[in-house]
N, C-alpha and C positions, 0 to 999 in steps of 0.2 A: 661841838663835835661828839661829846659824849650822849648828846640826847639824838644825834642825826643814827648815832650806830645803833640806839637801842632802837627807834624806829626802824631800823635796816632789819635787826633781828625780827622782829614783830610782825612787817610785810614780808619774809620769806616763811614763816610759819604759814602764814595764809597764801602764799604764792605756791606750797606743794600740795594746795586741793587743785591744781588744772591739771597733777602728772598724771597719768595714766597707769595703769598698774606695770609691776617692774620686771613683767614674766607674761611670755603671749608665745603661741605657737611652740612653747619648750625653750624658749629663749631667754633668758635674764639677766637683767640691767641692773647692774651695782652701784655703789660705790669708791673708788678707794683712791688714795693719797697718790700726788705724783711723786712724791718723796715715798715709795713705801713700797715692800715687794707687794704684786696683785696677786700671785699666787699663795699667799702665807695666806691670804685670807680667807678667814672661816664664819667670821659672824656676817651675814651677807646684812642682815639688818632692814628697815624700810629704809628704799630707794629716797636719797636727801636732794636739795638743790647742792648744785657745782658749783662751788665757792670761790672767787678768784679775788686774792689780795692784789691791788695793784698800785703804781704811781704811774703818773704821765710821762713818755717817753720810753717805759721801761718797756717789756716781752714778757709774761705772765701765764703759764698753762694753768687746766682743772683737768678731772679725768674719770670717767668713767670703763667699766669693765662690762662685756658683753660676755655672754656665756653658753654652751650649748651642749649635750650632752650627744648631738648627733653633730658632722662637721658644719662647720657655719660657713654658708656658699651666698654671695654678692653682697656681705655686709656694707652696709654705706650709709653715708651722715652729714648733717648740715647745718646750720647755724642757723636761725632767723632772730630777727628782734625782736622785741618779744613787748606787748602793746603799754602806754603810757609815755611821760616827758621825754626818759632818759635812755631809750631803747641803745639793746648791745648791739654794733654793726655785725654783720649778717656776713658767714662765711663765706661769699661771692665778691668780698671788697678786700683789698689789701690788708687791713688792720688785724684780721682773724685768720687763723690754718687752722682747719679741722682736719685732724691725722690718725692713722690704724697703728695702734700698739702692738706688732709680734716680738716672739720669743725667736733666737738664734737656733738657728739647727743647722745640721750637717760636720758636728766637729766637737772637740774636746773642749774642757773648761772655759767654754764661752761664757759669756758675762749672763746671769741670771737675770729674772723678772723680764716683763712685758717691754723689753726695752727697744728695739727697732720703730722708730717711727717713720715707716711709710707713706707718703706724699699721696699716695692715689688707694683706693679701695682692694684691698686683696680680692682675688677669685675666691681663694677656700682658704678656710681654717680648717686645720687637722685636727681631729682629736689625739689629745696627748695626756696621758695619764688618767685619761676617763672623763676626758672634756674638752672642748675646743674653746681655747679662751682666748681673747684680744682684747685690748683698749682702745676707746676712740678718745684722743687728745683733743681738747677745745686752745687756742694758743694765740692769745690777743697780745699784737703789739697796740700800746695805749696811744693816743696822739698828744702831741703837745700841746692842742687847745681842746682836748676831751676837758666836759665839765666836770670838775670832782664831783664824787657821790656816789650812789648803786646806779647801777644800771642792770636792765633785765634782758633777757634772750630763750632762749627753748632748743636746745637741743635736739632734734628729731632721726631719729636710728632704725631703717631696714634693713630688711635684709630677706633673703629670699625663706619662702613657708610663711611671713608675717603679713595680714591682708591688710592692716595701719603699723603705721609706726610709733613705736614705744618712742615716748620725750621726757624727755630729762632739762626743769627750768636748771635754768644760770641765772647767778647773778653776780655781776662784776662791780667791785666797790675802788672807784677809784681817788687815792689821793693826791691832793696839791704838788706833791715835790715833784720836782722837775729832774731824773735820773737823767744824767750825763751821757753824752756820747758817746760808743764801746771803745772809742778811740782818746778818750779824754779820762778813761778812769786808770785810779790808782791803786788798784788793786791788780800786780802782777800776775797776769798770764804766759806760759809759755806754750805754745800749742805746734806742734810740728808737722805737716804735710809730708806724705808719702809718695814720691808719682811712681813707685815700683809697683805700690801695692794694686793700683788703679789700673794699671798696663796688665797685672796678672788677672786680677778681676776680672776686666773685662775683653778681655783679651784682644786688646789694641795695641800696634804697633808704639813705639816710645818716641817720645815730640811728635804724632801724626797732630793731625787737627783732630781728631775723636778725643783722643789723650787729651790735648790742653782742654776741650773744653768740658772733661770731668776733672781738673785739676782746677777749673776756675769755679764747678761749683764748691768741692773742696772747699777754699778758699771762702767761699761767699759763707758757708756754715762755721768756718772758724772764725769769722771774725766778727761773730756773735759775741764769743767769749772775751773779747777783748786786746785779743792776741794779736800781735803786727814784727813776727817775727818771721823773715824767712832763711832760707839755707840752699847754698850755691854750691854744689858738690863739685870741688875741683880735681879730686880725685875719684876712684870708683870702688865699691867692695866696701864702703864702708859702714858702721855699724847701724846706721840708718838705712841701710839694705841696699844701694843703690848697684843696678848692674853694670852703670855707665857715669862716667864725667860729665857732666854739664857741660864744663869746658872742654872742647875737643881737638884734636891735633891733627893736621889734614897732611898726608902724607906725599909729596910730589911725584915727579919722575926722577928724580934724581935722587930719593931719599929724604930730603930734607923734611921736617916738622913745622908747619905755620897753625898758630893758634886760632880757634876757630868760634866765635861767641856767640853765634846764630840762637842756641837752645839758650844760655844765659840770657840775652836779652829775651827772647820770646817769653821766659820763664817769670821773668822780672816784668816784662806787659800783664801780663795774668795775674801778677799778685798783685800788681799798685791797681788792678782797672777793679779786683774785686776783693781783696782783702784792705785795701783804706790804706790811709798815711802808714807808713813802714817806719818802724821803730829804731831795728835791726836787720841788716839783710850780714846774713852769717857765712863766709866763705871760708868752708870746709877744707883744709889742704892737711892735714894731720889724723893720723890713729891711731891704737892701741899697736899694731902691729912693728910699726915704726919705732916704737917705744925701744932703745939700744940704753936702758937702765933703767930700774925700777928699785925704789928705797934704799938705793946707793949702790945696789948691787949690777953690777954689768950685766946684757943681756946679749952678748956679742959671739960669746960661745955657745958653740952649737948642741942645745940641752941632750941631757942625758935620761933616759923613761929608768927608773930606777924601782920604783913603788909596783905595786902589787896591780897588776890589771884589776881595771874597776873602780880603785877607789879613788877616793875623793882628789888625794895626791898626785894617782894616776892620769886623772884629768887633767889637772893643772899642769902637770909636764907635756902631755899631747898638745894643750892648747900653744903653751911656750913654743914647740918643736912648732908646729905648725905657724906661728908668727916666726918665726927665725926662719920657717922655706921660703916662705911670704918676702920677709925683708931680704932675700939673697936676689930675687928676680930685682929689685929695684922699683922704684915707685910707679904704681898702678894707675894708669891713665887710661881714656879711651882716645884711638885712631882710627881715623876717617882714611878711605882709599881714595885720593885726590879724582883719580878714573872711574870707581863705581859706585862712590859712595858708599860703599859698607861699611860698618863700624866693627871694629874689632878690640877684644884687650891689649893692652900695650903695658910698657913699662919707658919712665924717665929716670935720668939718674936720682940717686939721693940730695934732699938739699942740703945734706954735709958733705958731697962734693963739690969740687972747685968751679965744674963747668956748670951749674945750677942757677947760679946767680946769672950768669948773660940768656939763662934761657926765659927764669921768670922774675926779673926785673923790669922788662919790657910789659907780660903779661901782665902786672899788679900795675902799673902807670896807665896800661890800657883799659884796665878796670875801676882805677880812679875816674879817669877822663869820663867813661861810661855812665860812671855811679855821679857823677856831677851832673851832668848831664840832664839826669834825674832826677837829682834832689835831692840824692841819696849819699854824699859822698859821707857825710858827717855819720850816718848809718853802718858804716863800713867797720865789722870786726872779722876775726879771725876763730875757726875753731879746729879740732877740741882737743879740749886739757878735760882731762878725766883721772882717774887713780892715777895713770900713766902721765907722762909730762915729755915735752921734747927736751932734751940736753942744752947747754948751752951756746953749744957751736950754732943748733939750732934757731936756736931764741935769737941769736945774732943777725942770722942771717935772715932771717923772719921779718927785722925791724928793720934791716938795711932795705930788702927789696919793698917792703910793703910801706915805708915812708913810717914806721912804727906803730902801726893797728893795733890797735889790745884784742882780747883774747875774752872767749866767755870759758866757762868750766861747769862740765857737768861731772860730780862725785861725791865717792861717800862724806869724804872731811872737809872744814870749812875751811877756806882758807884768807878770810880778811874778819875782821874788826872792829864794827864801830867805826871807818872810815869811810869817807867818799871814794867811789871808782870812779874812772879807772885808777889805780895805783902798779907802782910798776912795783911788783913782787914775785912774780914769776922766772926765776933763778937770777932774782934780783936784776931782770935785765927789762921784759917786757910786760906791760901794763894789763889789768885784767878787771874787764869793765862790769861783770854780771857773773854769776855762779848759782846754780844750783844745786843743794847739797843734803844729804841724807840721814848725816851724822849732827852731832850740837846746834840742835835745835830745840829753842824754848821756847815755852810756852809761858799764860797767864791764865787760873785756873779762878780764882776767888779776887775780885777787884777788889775788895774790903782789906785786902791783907797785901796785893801788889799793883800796878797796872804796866801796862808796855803797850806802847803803839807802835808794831812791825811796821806798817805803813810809812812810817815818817824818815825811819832809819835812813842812817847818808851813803849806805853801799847798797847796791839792787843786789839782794839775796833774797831765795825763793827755797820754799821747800820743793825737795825730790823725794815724791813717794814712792821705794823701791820693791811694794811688799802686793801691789796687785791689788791695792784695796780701788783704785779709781774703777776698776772693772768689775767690781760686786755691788754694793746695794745703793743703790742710789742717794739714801741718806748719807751715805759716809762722806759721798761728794757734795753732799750738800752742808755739812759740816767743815769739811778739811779746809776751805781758802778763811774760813771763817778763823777758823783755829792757826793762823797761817798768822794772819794781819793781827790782829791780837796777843800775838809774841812778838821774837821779833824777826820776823819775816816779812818780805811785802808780799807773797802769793805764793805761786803754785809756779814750777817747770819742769821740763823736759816730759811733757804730757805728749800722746801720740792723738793726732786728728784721725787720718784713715788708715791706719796701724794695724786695721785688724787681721784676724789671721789668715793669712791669703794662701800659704804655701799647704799644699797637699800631701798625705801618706799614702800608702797601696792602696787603700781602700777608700781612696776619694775621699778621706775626711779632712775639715780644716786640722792643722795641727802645726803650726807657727807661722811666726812673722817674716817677714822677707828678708831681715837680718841675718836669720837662723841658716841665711844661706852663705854665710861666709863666717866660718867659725875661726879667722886671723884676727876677727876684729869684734870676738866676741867680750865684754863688758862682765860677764858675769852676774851679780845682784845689779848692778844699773842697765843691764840694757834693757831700752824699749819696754814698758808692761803694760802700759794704757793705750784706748782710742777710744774717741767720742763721737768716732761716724760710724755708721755701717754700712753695709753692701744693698741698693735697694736695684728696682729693677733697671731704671734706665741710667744710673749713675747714686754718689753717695748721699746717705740719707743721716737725718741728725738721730741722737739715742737721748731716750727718757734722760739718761745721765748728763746729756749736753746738756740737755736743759734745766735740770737742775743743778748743773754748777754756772749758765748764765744767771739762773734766778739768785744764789748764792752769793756773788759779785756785786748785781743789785743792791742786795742785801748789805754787804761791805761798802759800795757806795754809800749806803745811807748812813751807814755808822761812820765811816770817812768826815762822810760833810757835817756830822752833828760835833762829831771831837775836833774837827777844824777849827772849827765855833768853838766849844768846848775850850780850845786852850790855845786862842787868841782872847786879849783883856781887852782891846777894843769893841769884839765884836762881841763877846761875851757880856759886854756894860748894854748893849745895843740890845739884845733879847731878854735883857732882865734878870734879875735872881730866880725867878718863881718858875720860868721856862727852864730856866739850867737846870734847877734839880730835879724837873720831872723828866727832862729829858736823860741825864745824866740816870736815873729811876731807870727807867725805859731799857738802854742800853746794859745797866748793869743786870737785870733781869734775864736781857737774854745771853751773857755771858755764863750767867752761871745753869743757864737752861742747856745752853748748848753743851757744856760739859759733864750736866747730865743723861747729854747722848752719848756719854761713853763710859760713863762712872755712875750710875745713879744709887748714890748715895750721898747726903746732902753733907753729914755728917764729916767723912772724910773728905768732900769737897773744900768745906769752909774753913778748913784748915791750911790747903794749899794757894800759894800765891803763886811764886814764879818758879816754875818746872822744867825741868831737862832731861833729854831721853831722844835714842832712834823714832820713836813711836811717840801716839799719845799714851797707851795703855805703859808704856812705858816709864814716860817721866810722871806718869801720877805713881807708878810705886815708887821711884825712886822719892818723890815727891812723900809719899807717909811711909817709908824706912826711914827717912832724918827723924818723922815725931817717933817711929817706936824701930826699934831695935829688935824686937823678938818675932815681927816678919820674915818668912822666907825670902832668899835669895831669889832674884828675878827668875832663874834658869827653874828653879823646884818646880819641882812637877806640882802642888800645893799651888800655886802661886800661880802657873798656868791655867790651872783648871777654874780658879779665882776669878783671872783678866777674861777667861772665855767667857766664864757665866754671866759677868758686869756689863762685858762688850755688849752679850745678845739683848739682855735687858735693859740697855742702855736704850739702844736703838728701838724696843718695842716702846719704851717711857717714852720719847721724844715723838712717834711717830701717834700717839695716840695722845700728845698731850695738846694742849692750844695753840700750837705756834704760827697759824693761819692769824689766832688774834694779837700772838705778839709782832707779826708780821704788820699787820693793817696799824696797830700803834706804833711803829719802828717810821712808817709809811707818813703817818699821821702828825707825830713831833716834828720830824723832819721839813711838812710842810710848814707849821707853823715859824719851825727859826728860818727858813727859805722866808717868808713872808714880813719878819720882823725884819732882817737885814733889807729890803728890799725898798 
């Protein structure tokens, strides 16, 4: 293997005498990382071959940047194979996307770098800041009987002014292992769908036929990542933005209410035809707003604005006042005019009234029956528990109509153990099967001094990143699941799919999510802060950042299935001594690489084992205050200025360091213990 890579290296040296020069017409062809902002770059360098680590089975981008100091008008790009054995299949076949990298525009703190990737060729690129810049993505799903080894391709890039096209070789190295199915990995995703956001977008009616079928392809991009969770809004207004119920209530002539599941099912078509086996299908019937106690204290009287306009306190009583007008109307449903169909808002009583139980004890039997039906009954939980919690009467009545469902939770604090879910610890009444959480979370920083396999752990708990970093630099997401399963977390939740910011200011700019439209069931630090689609022309499009947190995953599969191995003694005796250590080598390497994408300093590295903290930058200080004491306080402004500098040079160390080759060796051992068990 060792001599096949150095031969790899050696034909790609001589493979960039066919490129053509990296500049023609005022135009120029870069290089730079898909893990890496395109704009920070400044060394443009000689144009190199597009390097793509891969295994069989897996999804794999490379990428180059196109550049023009006047606007770039019909850019366009293609794949071919490129001559010899091992030819890359050619962007006309299923196995390869060749896609246009833009930047966000039209709206506030949008997500940085070349990250929209666009399906089809833009008309124009604008100049922005004295240059019209884009990337064209190369994006090979491998086959499962592609031959390992390199393989070659050529890149070929017009655009209108250029009388040939600048090319850029590829070469795709591919290894033996055999990555799993998105649906078979254990590396926790949570990815959540919008359809509010889609309907605002693009300005379609809600449940038309236009609607579902951008909410099916939605679904077809999430469930790249692994993700097989979805969400049945039984109520409406809630923090997931929705304007309407899924579940509908059809009003007769006589008054009467009959439940109506037409969008439910239809909803539930769309996800199992294009998001895969279902995990979870999540039935929404609870919120913040509902919330009549919070940390013991009643929330039943009707708050009093006492604090200073403005401030921070000021808030927090508006918000309260505003859920207490919310909770007086009675539970928010949507009704249907049995005559014209129209839908309108409603309200049902509370389900800590007495007449609640005959209304939806039939409904939840009816959703059993449904979900069986499917395949799905076993899938069946209840949400959300967040800071806020329902009460007791609640919880009762919850288990009585619902046959007893557990419950997932998204919030800041943990609230299970080192045990298997579900367990029933939710006011000691009902069971809570999954959590995601934002607070006591560890990490594993130096394997020589600790180790943890989040992966393994007996409760599904996930990190919830609540600080907006999924929406910045692409490495960070390429980092964070990694840094997830290597404590003890199994992954990543309450991530948002088409999230992004839909809802409009005066001046037609994006300026928040569709949540932001109902501030009774606003969250605070948890609601909603990520999405991994964007808005493209004919429906949603995936972001630089999808894709590297699918390649991220990958990457945890492969570590996954080497420590599976790893610490079983059967199959451990099976691959040998000689394979363990180097594999075991292998892995511990890029542990401690990865943590010098946020720390690079090796020094204080190798000191730390197992860490805790809101953050990573967190629990590594808390992490070196236990060795020295004469550190500042997290809060010091000293201490600040510290984690910022570490942070930025974390990220430039990591992005500039080899991890394409620790990549292809991660790739590499993996195939060989795949081969020895086999």
């Amino acid at each position: 293997m060792a001599h096949n890579r150095l031969w790899a290296m050696k034909a790609a040296v001589l493979f960039l005498g066919i490129c053509t020069a990296a500049s023609a017409g005022g135009i120029r062809v870069w290089n730079y990382h898909v893990l890496d902002n395109a704009f920070r770059e400044t060394d443009r360098g000689e144009l190199q071959t597009m390097r793509i680590e891969a295994a069989r089975g897996g999804t794999f981008s490379g990428a180059v940047a196109v550049e023009s100091d006047e606007p770039l008008i019909g850019l366009r790009a293609e794949l071919v194979g490129g001559d010899g054995p091992n030819p890359m299949p050619g962007s006309a076949g299923d196995a390869v996307q060749v896609r246009y990298a833009t930047r966000w525009t039209g709206g506030r703190n949008l997500p940085p770098n070349l990250d929209v990737l666009l399906e089809e060729p833009p008309e124009e690129i604008a100049v922005h800041d004295g240059r019209a810049l884009a990337g064209v993505w190369v994006t090979v799903t491998v086959p499962d009987d592609m031959e390992a080894g390199r393989h070659v391709g050529e890149l070929r890039i017009g655009a209108d002014g250029l009388q040939e096209a600048l090319t850029v070789p590829v070469e795709l190295n591919v290894a033996g292992w055999q990555v799993p199915d998105s649906g078979e990995w254990r590396t926790w995703i949570e990815m959540m769908q919008s359809p509010d956001t889609l309907a605002l977008e693009y300005d379609v009616p809600l449940w038309s036929d236009e609607h579902f079928e951008l909410i099916a392809k939605s679904f077809r991009l999430i469930r790249d990542t692994g993700s097989r969770v979805v969400y049945v809004h039984l109520i409406r207004e809630t923090n997931q933005g929705n304007e309407e119920s899924m579940l509908r209530w059809v009003r007769g002539e006589d008054g009467s209410l009959e439940p109506d599941y037409a969008v439910v099912e239809r909803y539930l078509d769309v996800a199992q035809e294009n998001l895969g086996e279902i995990d979870k299908v999540v039935l929404y019937a609870w919120d913040a707003y509902l919330a009549r106690e919070h940390r013991g204290r009643s929330r039943e009287e009707r708050p009093e604005i006492t604090a200073d306009e403005g401030s921070y306190a000021w808030q927090q009583q508006q918000r309260a006042l505003q859920q207490w007008e919310q909770r007086q109307k009675g539970l928010e449903v949507t009704i249907v005019d049995g005559e014209s169909g129209e839908a309108e808002p409603g309200h049902l009583p509370h389900y800590w009234e007495e007449e609640s139980r005959g209304i939806w004890k039939p409904v939840y039997d009816d959703l059993r029956s449904l979900m069986r039906e499917r395949g799905l009954e076993d899938a069946m939980h209840m949400a959300m528990i967040t800071d806020f919690e329902p009460m007791r009467d609640e919880h009762e009545f919850f288990n009585e109509v619902t046959g007893g469902l557990p419950w997932i939770a998204h919030s800041h604090y943990r609230r299970k153990h080192n045990r298997p879910m579900p367990n029933t610890i939710l006011r000691g009444i009902a069971p809570l099967a999954y959590e995601a959480h934002a607070y006591s979370l560890s990490y594993t920083v130096n394997p020589a001094v600790a180790r943890q396999y989040g992966w393994r752990i007996p409760e599904l708990r996930a990190y919830l990143c609540r600080f907006g970093q999924m929406n910045g630099h692409p490495l960070i997401v390429r980092l964070l699941p990694k840094v997830s399963i290597t404590g003890l977390q199994r992954g990543m939740g309450r991530l948002g799919g088409d999230f992004w910011s839909v809802v409009r200011d005066s001046r037609d700019r994006r300026s928040g999510m569709v949540h932001a439209r109902y501030p009774h069931n606003h969250w605070r630090g948890l609601n909603i802060n990520s999405y991994f689609l964007a808005p493209g022309q004919d429906g949603p499009v995936a972001t630089a950042r999808l894709e590297n947190l699918r390649e991220s995953v990958q990457e945890c599969e492969a570590r996954i299935f080497i420590e599976s191995v790893l610490l079983d003694d059967e199959q451990l005796e099976r691959i040998g001594e000689d394979l363990a250590g180097r594999a075991q080598e292998i892995l511990d390497e890029r542990q401690m690489a990865l943590w010098m994408g946020f720390w690079p300093d090796e020094e204080d590295l190798e000191i730390l084992g197992r860490i805790e903290g809101r953050s990573m930058h967190e629990a590594i200080w808390n992490g070196l205050s236990a060795h020295d004491d004469d550190l500042p306080g997290y809060w010091d402004s000293a201490a600040r200025r510290k984690r910022s500098e570490m942070g930025g040079k974390g990220q430039e160390w990591f992005a500039e360091s080899d991890w394409l080759d620790r990549n292809a060796r991660l790739f590499e051992v993996a195939a060989e213990v795949q081969e020895r068990l086999e």
